[in-house]
C-alpha positions as CSV (number, residue, x, y, z in Angstrom):
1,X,43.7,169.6,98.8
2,X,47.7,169.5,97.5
3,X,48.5,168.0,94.5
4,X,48.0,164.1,93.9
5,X,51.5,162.3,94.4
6,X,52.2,160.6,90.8
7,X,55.2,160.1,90.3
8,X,59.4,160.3,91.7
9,X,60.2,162.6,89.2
10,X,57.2,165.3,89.8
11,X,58.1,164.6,93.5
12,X,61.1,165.7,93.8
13,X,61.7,167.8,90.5
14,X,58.5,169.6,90.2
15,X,56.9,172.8,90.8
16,X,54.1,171.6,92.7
17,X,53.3,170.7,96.3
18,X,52.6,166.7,96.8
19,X,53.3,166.3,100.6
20,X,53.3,162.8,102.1
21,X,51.3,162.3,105.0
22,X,52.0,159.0,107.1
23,X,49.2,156.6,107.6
24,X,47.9,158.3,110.4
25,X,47.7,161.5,108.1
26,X,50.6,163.7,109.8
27,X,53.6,165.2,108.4
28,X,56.7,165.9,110.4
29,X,57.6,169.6,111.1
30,X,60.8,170.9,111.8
31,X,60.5,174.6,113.4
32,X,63.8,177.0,113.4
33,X,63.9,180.7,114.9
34,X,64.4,183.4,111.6
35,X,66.6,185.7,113.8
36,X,68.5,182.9,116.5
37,X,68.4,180.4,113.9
38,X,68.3,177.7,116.4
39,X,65.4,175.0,116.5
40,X,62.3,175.4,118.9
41,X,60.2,172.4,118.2
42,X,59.8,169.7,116.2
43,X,56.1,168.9,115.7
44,X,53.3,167.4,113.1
45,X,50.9,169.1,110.7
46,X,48.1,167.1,109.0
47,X,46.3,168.5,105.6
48,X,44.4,171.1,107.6
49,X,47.1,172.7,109.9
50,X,49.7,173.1,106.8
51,X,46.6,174.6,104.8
52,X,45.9,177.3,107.7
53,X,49.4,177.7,108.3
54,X,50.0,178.6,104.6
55,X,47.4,180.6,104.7
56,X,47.0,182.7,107.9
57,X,51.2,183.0,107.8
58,X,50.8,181.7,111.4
59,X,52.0,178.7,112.5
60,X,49.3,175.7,113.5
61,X,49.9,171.9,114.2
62,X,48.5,168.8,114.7
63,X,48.8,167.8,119.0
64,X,48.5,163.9,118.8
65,X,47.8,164.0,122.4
66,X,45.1,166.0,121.9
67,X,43.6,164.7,118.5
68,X,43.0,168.6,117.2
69,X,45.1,171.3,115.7
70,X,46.2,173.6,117.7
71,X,47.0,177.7,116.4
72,X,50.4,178.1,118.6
73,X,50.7,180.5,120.5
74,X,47.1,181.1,121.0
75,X,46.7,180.5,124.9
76,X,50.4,181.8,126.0
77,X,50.5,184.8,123.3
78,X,53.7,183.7,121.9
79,X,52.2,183.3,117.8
80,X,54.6,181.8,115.3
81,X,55.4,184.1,112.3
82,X,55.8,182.1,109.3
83,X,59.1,183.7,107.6
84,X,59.5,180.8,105.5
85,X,58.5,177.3,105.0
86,X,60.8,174.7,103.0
87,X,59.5,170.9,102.3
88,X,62.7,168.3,101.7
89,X,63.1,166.4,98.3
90,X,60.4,163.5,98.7
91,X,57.9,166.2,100.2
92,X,57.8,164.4,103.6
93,X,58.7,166.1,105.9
94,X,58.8,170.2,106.0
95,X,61.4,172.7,107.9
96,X,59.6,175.8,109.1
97,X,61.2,178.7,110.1
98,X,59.2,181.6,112.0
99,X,59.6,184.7,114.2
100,X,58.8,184.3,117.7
101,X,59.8,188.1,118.7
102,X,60.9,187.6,122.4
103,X,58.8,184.9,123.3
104,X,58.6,180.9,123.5
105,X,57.9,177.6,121.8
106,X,58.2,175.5,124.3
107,X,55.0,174.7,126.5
108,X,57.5,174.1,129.4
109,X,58.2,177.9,129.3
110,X,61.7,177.5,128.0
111,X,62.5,179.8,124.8
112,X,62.8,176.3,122.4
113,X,62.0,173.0,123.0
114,X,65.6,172.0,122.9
115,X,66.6,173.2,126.1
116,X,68.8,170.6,127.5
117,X,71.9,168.9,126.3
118,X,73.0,165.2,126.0
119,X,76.9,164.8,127.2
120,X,79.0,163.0,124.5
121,X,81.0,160.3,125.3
122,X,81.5,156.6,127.0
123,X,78.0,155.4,128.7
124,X,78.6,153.6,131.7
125,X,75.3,154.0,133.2
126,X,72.4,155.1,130.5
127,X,70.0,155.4,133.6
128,X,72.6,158.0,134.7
129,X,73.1,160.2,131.9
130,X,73.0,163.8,133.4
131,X,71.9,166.7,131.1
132,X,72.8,170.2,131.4
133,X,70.3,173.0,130.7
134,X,71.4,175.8,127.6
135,X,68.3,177.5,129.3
136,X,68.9,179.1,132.2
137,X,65.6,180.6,132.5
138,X,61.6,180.1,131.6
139,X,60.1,183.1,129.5
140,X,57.2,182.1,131.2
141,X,55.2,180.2,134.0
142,X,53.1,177.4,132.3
143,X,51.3,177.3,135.4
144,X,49.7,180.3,135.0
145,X,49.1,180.8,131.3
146,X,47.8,177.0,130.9
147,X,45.8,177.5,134.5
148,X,42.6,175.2,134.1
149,X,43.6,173.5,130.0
150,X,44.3,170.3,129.8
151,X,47.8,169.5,129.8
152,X,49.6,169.7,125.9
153,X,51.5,166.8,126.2
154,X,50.6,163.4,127.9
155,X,53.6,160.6,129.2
């Protein structure tokens, strides 16, 4: 589908798109807001999701959990806008950035993904390390827009 990776050079000084794809065929995807500019997921793509998401300017990614691809935002209604997408210098690993409008990334039914923060400092008990929520509330209730689907992640 993408261009055959030949060589360092046309890697990371050419014109044309060679991503690398682990050994279980995924490449890691770094999503950012276009207006907030903050990060909402992090996530995979395998050759198929980063071909529909290039061309359907929508975002779509590979669940591992799941074994499929997934079109986001297609049960909860909150689409990614594809705004731009960037791939870093040894093509393995892309930064996405997309419009969400006012809605969410996060299955939880936070805004992003990264809604809690780590505090910085000594550790004196790692079982004990307390995080603090930047996200005070849920743009939506998972319960009822994931009602009867099988849960999107898996512990």
């Amino acid at each position: 589908m993408f261009k055959k990776r030949e060589n360092i050079y046309e890697i990371e000084e050419g014109k044309f798109l060679s991503p690398k794809f682990d050994n279980d065929g995924l490449i890691p995807v770094i999503t950012t807001c276009s207006k907030k500019k903050d990060i909402l997921m992090h996530g995979y793509m395998n050759v198929e999701a980063l071909k529909k998401t290039i061309e359907t300017k929508e975002a779509h990614y590979f669940s591992r959990s799941r074994n499929t691809i997934w079109h986001k935002g297609k049960t909860s209604g909150f689409t990614q806008k594809v705004v731009e997408i960037r791939i870093d210098d040894d093509q393995d690993s892309i930064w996405m950035t997309v419009d969400i409008g006012e809605g969410a990334s996060c299955h939880v039914g936070y805004r992003s993904c990264f809604y809690r923060s780590i505090p910085l400092g000594l550790i004196e008990n790692g079982r004990k390390i307390e995080m603090s929520f930047l996200e005070k509330e849920k743009k939506f209730d998972p319960e009822k827009v994931y009602k009867g689907q099988p849960n999107p992640t898996k512990i």
